[in-house]
N, C-alpha and C positions, 0 to 999 in steps of 0.2 A: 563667316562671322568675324574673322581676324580684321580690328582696325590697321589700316594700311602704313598710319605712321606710330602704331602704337610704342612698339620697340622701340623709335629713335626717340618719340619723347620721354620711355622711361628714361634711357639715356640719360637727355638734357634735362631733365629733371635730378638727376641724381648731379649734375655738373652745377647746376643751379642750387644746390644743396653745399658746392662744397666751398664755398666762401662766406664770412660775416652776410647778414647775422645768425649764419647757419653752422659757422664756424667759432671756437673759442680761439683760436690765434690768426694772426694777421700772414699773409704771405701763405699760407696751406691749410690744410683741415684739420679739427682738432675737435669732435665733439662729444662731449662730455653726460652722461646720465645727467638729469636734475639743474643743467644751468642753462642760462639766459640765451644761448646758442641752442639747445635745447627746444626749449620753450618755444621759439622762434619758429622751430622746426616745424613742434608739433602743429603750430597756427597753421603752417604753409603746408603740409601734407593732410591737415585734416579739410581745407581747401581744395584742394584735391580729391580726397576721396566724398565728399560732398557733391563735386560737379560729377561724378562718377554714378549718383546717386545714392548713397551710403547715406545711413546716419552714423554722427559718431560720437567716440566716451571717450575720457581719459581715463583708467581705472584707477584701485591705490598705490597701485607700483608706479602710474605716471606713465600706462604703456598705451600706447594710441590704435583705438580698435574701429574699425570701418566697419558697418553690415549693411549686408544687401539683403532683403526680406524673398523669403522664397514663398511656394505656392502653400507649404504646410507647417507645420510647429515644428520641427523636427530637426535633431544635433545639426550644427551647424558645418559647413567644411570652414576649415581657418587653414587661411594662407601669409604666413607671414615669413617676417625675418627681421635686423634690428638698426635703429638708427642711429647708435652711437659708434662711434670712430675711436681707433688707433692716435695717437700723436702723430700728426705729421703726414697722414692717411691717403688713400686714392680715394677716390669718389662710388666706388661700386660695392664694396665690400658692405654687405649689409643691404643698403637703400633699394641695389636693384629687385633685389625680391619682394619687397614693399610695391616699386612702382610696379613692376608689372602683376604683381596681385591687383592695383587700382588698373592698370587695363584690363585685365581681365572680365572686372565689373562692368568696365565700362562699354565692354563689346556688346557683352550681354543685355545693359544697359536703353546700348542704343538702338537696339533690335527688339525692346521692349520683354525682353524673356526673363524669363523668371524658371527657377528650378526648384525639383520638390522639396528642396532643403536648402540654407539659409548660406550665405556666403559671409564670414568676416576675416578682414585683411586687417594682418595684426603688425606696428611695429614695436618690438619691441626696444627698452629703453639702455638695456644694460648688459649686453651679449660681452662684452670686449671686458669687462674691470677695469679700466680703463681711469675711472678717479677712484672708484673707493674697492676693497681689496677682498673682493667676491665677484669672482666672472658669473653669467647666467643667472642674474638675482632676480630677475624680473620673470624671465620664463619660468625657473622656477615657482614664483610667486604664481604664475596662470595656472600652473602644473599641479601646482598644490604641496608640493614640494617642502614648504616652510612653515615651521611650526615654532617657532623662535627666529629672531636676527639678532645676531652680536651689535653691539655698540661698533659703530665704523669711526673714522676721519681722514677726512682727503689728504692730501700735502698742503692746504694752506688750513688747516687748522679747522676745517668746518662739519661739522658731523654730520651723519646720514641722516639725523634728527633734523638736524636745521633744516636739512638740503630738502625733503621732502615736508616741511612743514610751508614752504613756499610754492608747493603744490598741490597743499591741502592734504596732506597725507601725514603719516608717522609711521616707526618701525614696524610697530603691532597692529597697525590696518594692511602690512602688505599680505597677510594670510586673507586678508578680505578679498584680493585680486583676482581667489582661485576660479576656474570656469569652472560651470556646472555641467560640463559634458560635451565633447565635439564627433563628428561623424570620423575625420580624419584630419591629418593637419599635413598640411604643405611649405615642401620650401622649393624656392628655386635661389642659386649661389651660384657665383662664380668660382671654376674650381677653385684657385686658388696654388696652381699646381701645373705644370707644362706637359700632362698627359696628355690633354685633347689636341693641343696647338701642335705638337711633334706628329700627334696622328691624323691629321687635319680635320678633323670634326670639329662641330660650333658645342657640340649638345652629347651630355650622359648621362645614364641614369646610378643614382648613386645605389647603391648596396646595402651599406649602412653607414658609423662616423666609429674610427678603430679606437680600439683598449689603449688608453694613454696612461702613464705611469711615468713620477716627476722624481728624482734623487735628487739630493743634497750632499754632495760627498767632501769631506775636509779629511788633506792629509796631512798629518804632522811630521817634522824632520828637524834639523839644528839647522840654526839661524849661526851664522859664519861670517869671518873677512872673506871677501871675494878673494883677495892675495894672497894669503897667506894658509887658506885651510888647502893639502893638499888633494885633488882627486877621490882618492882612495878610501881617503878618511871622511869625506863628504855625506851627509846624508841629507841630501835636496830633493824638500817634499817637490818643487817647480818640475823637475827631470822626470821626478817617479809620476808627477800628473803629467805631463805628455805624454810619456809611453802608456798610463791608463788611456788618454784620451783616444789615442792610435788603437788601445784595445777595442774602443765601445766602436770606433769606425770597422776596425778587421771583421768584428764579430759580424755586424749589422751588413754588410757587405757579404762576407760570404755565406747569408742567408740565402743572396741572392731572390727576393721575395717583396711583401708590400711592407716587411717588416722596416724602420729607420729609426736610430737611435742621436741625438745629439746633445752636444756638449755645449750651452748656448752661452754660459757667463762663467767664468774664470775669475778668481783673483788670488792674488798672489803674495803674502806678507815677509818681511815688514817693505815690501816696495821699494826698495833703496838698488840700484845700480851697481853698487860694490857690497852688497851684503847676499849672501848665499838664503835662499826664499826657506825660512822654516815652518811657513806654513801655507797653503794653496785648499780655495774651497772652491769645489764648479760644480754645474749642476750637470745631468743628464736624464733627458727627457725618451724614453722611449714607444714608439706607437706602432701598432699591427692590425689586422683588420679583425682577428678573433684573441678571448683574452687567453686562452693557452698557449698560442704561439706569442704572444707578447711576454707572458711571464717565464716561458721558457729560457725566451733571451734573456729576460732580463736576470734568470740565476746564473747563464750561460756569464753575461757580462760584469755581473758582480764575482764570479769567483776569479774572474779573470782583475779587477781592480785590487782583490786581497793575495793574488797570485804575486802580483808586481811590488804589493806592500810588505809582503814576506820577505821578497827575494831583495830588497831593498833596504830594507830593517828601518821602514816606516810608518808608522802610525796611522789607521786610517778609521772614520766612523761615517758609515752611511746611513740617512735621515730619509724616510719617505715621507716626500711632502705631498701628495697627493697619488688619489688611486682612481682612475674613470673605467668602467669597464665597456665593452664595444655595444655599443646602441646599433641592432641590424632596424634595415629600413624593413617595411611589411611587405613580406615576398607576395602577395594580394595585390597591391597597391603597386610595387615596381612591374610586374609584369602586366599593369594597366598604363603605367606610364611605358612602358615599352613598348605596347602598343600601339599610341600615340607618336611617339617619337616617329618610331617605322614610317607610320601611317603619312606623316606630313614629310615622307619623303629624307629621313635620317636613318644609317647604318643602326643597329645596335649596339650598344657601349657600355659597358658596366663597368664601376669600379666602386673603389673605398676611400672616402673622406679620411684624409690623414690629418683635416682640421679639426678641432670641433666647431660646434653649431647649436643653436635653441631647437633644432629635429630634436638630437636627442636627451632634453629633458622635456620636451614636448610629448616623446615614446609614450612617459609614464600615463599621459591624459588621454592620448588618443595612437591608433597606429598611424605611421609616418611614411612620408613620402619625398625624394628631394629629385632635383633636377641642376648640374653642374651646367654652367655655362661657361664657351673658354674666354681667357683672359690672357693681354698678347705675352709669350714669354713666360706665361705662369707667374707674374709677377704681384703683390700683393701685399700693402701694409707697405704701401708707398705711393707717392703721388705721381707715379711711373704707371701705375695701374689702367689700361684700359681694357673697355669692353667693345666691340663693332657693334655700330646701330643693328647691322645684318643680323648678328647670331641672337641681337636682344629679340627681333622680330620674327625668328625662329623658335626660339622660347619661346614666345607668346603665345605664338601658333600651337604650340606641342603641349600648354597649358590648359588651353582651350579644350584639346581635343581629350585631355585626361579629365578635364571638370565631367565633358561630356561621356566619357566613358565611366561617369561614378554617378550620373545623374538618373 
């Protein structure tokens, strides 16, 4: 049933996607929830999923839904993933699990089959936050998820109001969005991650997506002449954040596990070259694939950030900016895609998303199901990012064989 170039045209599809007017900046991919790159988007993939045979909606979130009608009324399986991009982006992150949800259709398609239940391939519009400052707005919005939206505005001054009234929507239509119910929901993603391409597999079935937990740490100290304050008398918040930072690596390391903890933005006041730093804010992100091993570390690595502030005689307050806990994927449904995998001739592979993904705010609507595809290098959230026509056409295969195994 596997179309023969399905894979390499999701591919060039998704390559065909990453320049104007698919893109908001010139020279690389930049696109955006709600703009004219967007837009653009949705015209050319709903194109797509049309010759696929799909009918299709824009919803009020603005997220573009493909369906293929099956033999009976019955929850639908949704396959998606989302079509907006990073600054500056690779071409796969996101898109390829859209297109090869439209091959998938289109196999089916073209063999005239039809299954006892309905298929729609979803992308959605706002996985990344990427312009306005709520990642997952829109799956949530399917999910049901939202019962309020704050008032947003991008960097150039244009509100979520605006942005969505150019789509016929507004903030208090995106709870309109919610689905009324799905059989199960799919993703397939590139890892994002250099586990498959070190162990040389194309293809793995995920587990779940782990307990992410986001700090905000500022440490206080005296602001000094770089010349003249001596050593001793010193108290540089800059020194006491390196040896924190070195902490939150020791820690995360000698867990020796799926546990990773990092230090992703630093800064450092008052910034001057001859001025001793008296104050340093950085954040630290830490993720695990269950949430007691994540919150373990992360009391492990906070006494250890107040250890060094004591021993220091510096100031320090930590801020939790955000708390996810670990979305497992439906052990039902992975050992169906395991299945499939085997079956089309793949090792078995299991692991844990240390990204996140719309799987798991999708969880809350339906159980979930995801399929890692490698990517060279594990590279990712750059325009360095590739995927093999090979391993997309392997996916496909392993997609197919998992619809059939739920149909």
């Amino acid at each position: 049933m596997v179309m023969t170039n399905g894979g390499a045209r999701a591919v060039a599809r998704c390559a065909e996607l990453g320049c104007p007017p698919y893109s908001d900046m010139e020279g690389g991919l930049y696109r955006a929830w709600l703009t004219p790159a967007y837009r653009a988007t949705l015209d050319r993939v709903g194109q797509w999923m049309r010759e696929a045979g799909m009918t299709t909606r824009i919803d009020a979130a603005a997220n573009l839904i493909g369906r293929y009608e099956g033999t009976a009324d019955a929850p639908p399986l949704l396959i998606g993933s989302h079509l907006d991009s990073v600054r500056n982006a690779g071409f796969y992150d996101g898109p390829l699990g859209v297109m090869l949800g439209i091959e998938c259709v289109a196999a089916l398609h073209e063999q005239g089959r039809r299954l006892p239940f309905p298929i729609e391939v979803i992308g959605f519009g706002d996985e990344e936050g990427s312009r306005f400052p709520a990642a997952m707005l829109t799956s949530k919005a399917l999910a049901g998820l939202l019962e309020t939206v704050p008032e947003m505005t991008d960097a150039n001054g244009i509100t979520l109001a605006e942005a969505l009234a150019g789509f016929g929507s507004a903030p208090d239509r995106l709870v309109q969005a919610r689905h009324p119910g799905a059989r199960a929901y799919f993703e397939a993603h590139i890892e994002q991650g250099p586990v498959l391409e070190a162990e040389g597999l194309a293809l793995g079935v995920v587990t779940g997506i782990a307990a992410q937990l986001r700090l905000s740490v500022t440490v206080a100290g005296t602001a000094g002449h770089a010349g003249t304050t001596s050593m001793p008398l010193r108290r540089d918040a800059l020194a006491g954040a390196a040896e924190m930072v070195l902490a939150v690596e020791t820690i995360a390391r000698d867990d020796a596990s799926d546990l990773v903890a990092t230090v992703g933005r630093i800064e450092a006041m008052p910034g001057a070259a001859n001025v001793i730093p008296g104050e340093v804010r950085f954040t630290v992100d830490i993720r695990a694939g269950e949430n007691a091993h994540r919150d373990r570390a992360a009391k492990a690595i906070l006494a250890a950030l107040r250890a060094v502030a004591d021993r220091r005689g510096l100031g320090i307050a930590i801020e939790q900016v955000h708390d996810l806990a670990a979305s497992p994927c439906d052990a039902d449904l992975a050992a169906r895609l395991e299945t499939a995998l085997v079956a089309a001739g793949h090792p078995s592979r299991r692991l844990v998303s240390g990204a996140g993904h719309d799987a798991m705010v999708m969880a809350s609507l339906a159980p979930t199901a995801m399929l890692f595809i490698r990517c060279r290098e594990g590279i990712s959230h750059n325009p360095a990012e590739h995927v093999d026509p090979a391993d997309a056409q392997a996916a496909l295969a392993v997609m197919l064989g998992f619809i059939m195994e739920n149909a």
